[in-house]
N, C-alpha and C positions, 0 to 999 in steps of 0.2 A: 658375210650376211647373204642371204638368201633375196633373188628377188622376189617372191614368193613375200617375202616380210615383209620389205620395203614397200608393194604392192599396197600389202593391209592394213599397214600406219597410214597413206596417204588416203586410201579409202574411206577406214575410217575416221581420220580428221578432217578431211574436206567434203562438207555436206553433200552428199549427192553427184560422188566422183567416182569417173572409171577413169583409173589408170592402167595404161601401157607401160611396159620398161623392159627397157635390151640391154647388153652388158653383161660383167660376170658379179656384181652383187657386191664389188670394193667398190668400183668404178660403172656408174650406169648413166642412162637417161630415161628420164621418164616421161609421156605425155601423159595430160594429165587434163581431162574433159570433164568440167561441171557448168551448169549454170551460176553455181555461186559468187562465177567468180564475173558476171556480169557486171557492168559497171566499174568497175575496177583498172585500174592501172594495171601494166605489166609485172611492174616492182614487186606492186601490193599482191597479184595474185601468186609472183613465183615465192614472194616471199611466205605466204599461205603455207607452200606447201615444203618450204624449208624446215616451216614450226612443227613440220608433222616428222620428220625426222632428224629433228636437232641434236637430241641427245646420241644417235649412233655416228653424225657427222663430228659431236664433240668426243665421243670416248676414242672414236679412229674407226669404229669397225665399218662404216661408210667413208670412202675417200673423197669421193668427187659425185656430184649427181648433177646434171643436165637436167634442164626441164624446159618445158613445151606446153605453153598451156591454151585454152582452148572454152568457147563456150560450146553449148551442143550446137547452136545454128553454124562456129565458124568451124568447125567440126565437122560439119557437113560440107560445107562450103567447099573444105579439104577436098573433097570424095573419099572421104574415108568412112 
């Protein structure tokens, strides 16, 4: 799988989300910066963005994904 794919599931399932990802596209990490995920728990937001690529982590073609998540303020906060 392509990061490039992965990228555009999480974008587009997570309102108002720029994701990052490094890796070779079996095995990644992603950060993964929206507001939406304000308020939110850690669980809840990384779990967000699990639902957006669930079905390549069930068939196999995703192995492993890392995630990092992030609102825009802590985000910045980063100096990123």
């Amino acid at each position: 799988m392509e990061l490039s794919d992965i990228k555009v599931r999480i974008e587009t399932g997570i309102p108002g989300a720029t994701a990052i990802l490094s890796g070779d596209g079996c095995n990644c990490e992603a950060t993964v910066v929206s507001d939406s995920f304000a308020g939110q728990g850690l669980l809840a937001q990384q779990r967000a963005v699990m639902a957006t690529v669930r079905e390549e982590i069930t068939s196999g073609e995703l192995h492993a994904l890392a995630i990092k998540t992030y609102t825009e303020a802590e985000w910045q906060q980063q100096g990123s």
